[in-house]
C-alpha positions as CSV (number, residue, x, y, z in Angstrom):
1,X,-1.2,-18.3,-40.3
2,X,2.1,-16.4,-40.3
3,X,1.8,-12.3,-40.4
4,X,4.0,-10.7,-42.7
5,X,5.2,-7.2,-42.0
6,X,4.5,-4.7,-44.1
7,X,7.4,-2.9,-46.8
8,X,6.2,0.1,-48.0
9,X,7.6,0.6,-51.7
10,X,10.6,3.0,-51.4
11,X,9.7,5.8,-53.4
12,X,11.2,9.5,-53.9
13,X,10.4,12.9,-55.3
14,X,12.3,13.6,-58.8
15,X,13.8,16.8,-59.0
16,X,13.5,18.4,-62.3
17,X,17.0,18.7,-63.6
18,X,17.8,21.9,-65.1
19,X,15.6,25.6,-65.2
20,X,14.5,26.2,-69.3
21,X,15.5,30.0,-70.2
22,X,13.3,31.8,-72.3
23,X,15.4,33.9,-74.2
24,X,13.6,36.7,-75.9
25,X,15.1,38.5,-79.4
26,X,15.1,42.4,-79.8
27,X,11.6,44.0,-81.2
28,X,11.5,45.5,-84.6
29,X,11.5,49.1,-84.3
30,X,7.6,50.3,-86.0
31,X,7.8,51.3,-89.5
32,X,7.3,55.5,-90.3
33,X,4.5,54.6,-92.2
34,X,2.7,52.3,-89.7
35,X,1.9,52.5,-85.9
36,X,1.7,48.6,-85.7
37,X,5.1,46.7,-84.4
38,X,6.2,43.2,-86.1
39,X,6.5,40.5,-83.5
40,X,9.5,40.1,-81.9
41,X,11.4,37.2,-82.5
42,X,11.3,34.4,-79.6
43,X,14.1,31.2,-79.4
44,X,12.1,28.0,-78.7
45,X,13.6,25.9,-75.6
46,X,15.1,22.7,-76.7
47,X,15.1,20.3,-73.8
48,X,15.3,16.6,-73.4
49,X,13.1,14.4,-71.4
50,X,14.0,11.2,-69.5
51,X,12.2,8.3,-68.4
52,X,13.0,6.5,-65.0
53,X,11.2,3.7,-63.3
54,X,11.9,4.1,-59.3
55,X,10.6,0.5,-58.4
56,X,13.5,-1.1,-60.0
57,X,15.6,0.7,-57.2
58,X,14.0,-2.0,-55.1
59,X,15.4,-5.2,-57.0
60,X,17.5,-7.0,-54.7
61,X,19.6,-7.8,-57.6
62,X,19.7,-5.3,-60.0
63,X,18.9,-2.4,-58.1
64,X,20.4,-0.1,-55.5
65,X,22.4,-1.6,-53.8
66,X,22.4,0.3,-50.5
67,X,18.6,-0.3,-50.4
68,X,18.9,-4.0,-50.4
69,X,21.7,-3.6,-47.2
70,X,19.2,-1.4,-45.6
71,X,16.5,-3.6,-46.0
72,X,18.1,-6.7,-44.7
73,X,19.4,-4.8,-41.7
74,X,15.9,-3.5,-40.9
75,X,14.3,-6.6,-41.1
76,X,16.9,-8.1,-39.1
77,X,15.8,-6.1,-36.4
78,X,12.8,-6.9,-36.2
79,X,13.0,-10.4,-36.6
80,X,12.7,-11.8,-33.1
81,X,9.1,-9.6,-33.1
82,X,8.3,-11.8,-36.1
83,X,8.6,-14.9,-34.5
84,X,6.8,-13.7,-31.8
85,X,4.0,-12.9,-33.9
86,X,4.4,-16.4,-35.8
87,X,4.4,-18.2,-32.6
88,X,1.3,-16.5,-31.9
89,X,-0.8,-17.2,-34.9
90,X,0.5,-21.2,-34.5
91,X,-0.9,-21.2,-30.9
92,X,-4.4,-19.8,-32.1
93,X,-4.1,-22.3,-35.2
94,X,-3.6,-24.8,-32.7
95,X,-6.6,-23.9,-30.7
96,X,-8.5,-23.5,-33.9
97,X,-8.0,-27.2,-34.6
98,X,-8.7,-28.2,-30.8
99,X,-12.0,-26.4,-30.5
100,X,-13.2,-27.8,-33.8
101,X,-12.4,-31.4,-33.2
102,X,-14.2,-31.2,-29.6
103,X,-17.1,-29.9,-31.2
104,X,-17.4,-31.8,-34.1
105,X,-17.2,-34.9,-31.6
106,X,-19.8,-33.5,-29.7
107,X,-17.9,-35.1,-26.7
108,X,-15.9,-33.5,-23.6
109,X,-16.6,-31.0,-21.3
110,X,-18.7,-27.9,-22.5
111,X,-17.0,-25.8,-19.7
112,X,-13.1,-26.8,-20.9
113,X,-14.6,-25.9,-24.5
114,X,-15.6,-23.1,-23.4
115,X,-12.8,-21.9,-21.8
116,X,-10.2,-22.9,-25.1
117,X,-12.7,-20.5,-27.1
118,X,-12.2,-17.6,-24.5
119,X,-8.3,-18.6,-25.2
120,X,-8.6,-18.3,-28.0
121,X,-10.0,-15.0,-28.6
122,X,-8.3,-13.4,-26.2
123,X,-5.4,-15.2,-27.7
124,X,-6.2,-13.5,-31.2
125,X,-7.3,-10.3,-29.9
126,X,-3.3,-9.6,-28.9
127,X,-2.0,-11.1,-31.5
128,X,-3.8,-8.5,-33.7
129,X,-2.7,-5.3,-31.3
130,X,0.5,-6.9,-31.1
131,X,0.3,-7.4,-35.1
132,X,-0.5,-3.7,-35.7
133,X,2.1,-2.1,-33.0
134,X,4.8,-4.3,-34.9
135,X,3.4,-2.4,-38.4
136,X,3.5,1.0,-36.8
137,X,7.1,0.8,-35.3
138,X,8.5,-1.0,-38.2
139,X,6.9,1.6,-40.7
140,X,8.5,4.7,-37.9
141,X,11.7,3.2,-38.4
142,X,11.6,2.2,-41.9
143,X,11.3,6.0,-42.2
144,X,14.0,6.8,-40.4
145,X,16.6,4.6,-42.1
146,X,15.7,5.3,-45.8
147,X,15.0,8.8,-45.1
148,X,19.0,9.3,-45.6
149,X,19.0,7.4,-48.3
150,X,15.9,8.9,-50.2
151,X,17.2,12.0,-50.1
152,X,20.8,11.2,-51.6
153,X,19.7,9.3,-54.4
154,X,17.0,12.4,-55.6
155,X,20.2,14.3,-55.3
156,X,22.3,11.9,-57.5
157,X,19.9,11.8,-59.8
158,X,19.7,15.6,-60.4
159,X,23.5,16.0,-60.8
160,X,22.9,13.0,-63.2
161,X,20.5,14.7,-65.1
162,X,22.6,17.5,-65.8
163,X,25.5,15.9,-66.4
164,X,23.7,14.4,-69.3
165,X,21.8,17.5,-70.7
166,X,18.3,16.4,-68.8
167,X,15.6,19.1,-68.4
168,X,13.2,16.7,-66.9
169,X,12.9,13.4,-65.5
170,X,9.5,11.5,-65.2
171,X,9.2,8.5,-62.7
172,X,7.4,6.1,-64.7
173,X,6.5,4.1,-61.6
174,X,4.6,6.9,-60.3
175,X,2.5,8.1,-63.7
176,X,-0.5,6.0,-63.8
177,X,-0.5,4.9,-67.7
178,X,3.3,4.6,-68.1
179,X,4.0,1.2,-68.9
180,X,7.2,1.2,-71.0
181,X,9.7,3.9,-72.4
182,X,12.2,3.1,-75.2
183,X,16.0,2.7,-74.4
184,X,16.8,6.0,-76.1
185,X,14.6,7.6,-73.4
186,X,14.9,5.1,-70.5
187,X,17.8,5.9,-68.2
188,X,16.4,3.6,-65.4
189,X,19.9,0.8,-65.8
190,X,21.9,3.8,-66.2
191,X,21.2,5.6,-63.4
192,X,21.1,2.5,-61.5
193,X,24.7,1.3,-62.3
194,X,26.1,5.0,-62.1
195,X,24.7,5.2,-58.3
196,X,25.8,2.1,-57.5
197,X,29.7,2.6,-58.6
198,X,29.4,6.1,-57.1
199,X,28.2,4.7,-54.0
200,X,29.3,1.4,-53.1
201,X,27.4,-0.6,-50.8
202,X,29.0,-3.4,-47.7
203,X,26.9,-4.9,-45.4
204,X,28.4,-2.8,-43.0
205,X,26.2,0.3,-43.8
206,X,25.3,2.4,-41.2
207,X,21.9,2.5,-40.0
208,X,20.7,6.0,-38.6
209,X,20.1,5.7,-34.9
């Protein structure tokens, strides 16, 4: 059985895009005959709301670009770690099938038996520390590659936002109940596109040491 490494969904903090003002009118000075003051006139904040969905950053064909580089260039690095893992898991397959057989047969030596099941355990017992130190250092240094990356696009997307009169930006990806947001709304493509011409992508992107 072939072990997968985990990718953790790249996501990122949205910055709200531009501070509301609260402007506030003079007060009306209190009538002679009258010791109560009229309310004072207050200017309602008109601002406009976006909807983004992060996870389509991820698409390797219609998202970011950068990520997709990024991605392939981590997994390249840990690729000869993955077929040591994969020959692992066919060596305790293989012994899986072995042990079976023999016993199923009920023939050959209990001791050599034996000795394949302590193989095999043993065998499986790395395999699953090796499994879970591969997880750990490929999630450190996941971290330290998109880290760079994370950060630049929340920044894009805030000079986006008020290039385009945004007040606010909701990640649709990461509200529970958000399922779909109409194109007048939606700037998911948009920001997407405007990223990627701003910031083209080669595969020789450099990965953070």
């Amino acid at each position: 059985m072939n072990r997968k490494l985990l990718i953790i969904p790249f996501a990122f903090i949205l910055l709200v895009a531009t501070s509301v003002a609260f402007a506030q009118g003079p007060a009306t000075q209190p009538k002679p005959q009258t010791t109560t003051a009229e309310p004072s006139a207050v200017n309602v904040p008109v601002g406009k709301v976006a909807v983004i969905f992060s996870a389509a950053f991820q698409d390797p064909k219609a998202g970011i670009a950068k990520f997709t580089v990024l991605l392939n260039q981590l997994n390249a690095q840990f690729q000869k770690t993955q077929e040591e893992l994969n020959q692992t898991a066919q060596k305790i397959k293989q012994l899986e099938d072995e042990i079976a057989k023999a016993q199923a047969s009920g023939g050959g030596d209990p001791k050599l038996v034996q000795a394949k099941i302590d193989q095999h355990d043993q065998l499986k017992k790395d395999g699953q520390r090796k499994t879970e130190d591969a997880q750990a250092a490929y999630q450190k240094r996941r971290d330290e590659i998109f880290a760079p990356l994370q950060d630049d696009v929340a920044k894009h997307l805030d000079t986006y936002a008020k290039a385009h009169g945004i007040t606010l930006v909701i990640d649709g990806s990461q509200i529970e109940g958000i399922l779909f947001a109409a194109d007048s709304v939606n700037i998911t493509k948009a920001f997407i596109s405007d990223y990627n011409l701003k910031n083209p992508a080669t595969a020789s992107v450099t990965t953070p040491k």
